[in-house]
N, CA, C and O atoms as a GROMACS GRO file, in nm:
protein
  184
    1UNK      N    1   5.480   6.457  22.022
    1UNK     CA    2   5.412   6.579  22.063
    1UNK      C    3   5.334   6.553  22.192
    1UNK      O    4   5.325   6.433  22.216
    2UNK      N    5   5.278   6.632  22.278
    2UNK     CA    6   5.233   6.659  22.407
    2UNK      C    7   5.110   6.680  22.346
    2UNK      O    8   5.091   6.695  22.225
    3UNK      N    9   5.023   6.678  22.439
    3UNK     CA   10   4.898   6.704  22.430
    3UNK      C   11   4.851   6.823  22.431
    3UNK      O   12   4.735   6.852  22.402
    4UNK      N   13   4.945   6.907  22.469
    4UNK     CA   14   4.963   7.098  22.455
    4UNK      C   15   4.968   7.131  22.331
    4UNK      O   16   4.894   7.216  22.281
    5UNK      N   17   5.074   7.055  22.259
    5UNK     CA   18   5.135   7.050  22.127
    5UNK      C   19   5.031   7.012  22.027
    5UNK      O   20   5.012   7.064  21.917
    6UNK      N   21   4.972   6.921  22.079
    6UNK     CA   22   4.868   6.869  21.992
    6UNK      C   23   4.739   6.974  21.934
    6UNK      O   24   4.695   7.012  21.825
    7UNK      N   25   4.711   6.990  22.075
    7UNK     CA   26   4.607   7.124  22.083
    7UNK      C   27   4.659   7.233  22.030
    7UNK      O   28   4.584   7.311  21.972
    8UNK      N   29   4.828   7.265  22.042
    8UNK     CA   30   4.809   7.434  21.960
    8UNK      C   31   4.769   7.368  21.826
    8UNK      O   32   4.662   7.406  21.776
    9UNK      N   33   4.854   7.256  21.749
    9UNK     CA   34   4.859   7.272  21.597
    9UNK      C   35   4.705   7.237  21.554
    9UNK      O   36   4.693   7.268  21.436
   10UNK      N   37   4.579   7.183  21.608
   10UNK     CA   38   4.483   7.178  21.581
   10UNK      C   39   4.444   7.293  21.553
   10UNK      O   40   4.382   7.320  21.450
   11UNK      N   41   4.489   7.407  21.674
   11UNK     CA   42   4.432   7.556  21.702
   11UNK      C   43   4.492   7.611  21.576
   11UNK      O   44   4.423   7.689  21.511
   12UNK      N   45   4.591   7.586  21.542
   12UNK     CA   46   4.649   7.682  21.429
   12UNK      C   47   4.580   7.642  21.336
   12UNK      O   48   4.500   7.733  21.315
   13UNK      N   49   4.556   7.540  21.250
   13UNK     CA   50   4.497   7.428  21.159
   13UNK      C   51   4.391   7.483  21.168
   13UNK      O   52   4.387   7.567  21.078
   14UNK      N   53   4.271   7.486  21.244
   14UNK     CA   54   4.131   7.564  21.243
   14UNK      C   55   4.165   7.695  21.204
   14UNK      O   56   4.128   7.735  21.094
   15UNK      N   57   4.241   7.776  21.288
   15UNK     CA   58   4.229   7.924  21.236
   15UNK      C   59   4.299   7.926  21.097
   15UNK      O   60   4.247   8.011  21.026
   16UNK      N   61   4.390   7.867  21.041
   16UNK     CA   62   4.413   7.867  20.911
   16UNK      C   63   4.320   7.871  20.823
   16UNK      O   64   4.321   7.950  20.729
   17UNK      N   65   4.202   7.759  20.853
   17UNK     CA   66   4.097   7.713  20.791
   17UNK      C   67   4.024   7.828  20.757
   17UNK      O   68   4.001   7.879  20.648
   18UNK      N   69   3.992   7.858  20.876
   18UNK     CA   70   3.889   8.001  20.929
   18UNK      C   71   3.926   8.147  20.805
   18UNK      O   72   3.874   8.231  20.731
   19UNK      N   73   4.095   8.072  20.871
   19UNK     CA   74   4.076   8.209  20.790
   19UNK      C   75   4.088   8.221  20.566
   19UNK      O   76   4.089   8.316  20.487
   20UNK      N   77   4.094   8.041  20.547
   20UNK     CA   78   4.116   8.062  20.436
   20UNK      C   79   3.935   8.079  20.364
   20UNK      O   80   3.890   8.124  20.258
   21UNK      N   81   3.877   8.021  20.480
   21UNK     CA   82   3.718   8.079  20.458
   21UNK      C   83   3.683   8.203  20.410
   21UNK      O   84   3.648   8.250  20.302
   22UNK      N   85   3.707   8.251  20.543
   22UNK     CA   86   3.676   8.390  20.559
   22UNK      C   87   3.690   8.486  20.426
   22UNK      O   88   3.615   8.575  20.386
   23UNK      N   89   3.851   8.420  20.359
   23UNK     CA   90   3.900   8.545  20.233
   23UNK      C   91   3.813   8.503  20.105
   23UNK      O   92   3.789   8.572  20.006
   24UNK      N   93   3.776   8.380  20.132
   24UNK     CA   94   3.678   8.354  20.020
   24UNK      C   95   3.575   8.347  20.016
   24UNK      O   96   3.525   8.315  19.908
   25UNK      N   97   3.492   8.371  20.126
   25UNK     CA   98   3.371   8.479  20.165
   25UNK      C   99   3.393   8.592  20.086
   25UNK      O  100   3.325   8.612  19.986
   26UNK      N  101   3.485   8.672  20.124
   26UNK     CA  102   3.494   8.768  20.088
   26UNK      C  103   3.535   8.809  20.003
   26UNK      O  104   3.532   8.932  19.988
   27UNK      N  105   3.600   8.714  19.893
   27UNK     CA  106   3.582   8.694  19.740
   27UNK      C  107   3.496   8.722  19.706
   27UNK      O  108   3.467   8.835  19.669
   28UNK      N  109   3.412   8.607  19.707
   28UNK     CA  110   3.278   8.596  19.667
   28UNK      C  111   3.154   8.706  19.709
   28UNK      O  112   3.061   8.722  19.630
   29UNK      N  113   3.157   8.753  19.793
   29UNK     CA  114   3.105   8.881  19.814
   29UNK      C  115   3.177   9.032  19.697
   29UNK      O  116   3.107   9.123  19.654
   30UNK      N  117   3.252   9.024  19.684
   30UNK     CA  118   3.290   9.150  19.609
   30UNK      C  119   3.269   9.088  19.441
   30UNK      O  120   3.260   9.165  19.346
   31UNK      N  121   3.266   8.958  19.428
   31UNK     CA  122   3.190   8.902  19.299
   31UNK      C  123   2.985   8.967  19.306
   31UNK      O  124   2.931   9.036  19.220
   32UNK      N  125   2.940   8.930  19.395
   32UNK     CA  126   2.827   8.951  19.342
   32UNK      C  127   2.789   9.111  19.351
   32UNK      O  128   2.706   9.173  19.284
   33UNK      N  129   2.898   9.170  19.483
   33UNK     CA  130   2.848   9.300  19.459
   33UNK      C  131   2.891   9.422  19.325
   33UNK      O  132   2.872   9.541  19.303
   34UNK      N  133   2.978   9.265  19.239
   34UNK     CA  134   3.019   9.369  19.087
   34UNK      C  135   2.861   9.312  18.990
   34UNK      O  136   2.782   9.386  18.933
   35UNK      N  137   2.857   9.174  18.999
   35UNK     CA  138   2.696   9.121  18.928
   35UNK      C  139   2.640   9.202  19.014
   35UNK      O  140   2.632   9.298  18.938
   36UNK      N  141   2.598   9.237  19.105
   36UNK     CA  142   2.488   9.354  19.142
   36UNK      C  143   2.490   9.511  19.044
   36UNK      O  144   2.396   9.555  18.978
   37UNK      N  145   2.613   9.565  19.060
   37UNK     CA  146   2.621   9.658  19.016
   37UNK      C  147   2.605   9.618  18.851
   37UNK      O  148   2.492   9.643  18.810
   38UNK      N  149   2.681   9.571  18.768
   38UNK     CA  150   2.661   9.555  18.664
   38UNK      C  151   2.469   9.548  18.568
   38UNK      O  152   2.413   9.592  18.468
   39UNK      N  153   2.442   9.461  18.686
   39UNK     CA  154   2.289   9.413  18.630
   39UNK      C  155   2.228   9.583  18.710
   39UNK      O  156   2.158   9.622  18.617
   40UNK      N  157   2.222   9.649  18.773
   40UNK     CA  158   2.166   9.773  18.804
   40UNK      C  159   2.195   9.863  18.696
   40UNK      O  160   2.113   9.953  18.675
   41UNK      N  161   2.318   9.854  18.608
   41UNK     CA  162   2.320   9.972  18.496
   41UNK      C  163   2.267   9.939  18.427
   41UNK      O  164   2.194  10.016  18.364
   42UNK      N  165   2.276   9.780  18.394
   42UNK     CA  166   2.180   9.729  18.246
   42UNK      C  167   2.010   9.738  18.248
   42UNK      O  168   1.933   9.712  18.156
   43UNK      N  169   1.978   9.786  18.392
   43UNK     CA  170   1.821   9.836  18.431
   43UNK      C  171   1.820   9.941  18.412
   43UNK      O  172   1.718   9.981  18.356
   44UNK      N  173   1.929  10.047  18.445
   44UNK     CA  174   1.934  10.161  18.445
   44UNK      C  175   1.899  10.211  18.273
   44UNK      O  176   1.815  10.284  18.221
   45UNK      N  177   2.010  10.129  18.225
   45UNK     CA  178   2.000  10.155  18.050
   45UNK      C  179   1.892  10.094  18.015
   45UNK      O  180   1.915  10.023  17.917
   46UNK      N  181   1.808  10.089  18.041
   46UNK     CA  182   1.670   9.964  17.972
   46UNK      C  183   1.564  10.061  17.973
   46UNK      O  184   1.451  10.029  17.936
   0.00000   0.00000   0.00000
């Protein structure tokens, strides 16, 4: 590989990364905003 070569597959390799982050950010965000909601009805009902 070239040093071009080298640099895209790093570049791809990070944004892969990035982006396998990102979806599990955003997992985890739609997890607590169901524990949010959930624990707000059980206040609601209290």
């Amino acid at each position: 590989m070239t040093v071009d070569a080298n640099a895209a597959a790093a570049d791809a390799e990070t944004g892969d990364s990035l982006r396998l982050a990102l979806a599990q950010i955003h997992i985890e965000a739609g997890e607590v905003d169901a524990n949010v909601d959930r624990a707000l009805e059980a206040v609601s009902r209290a």
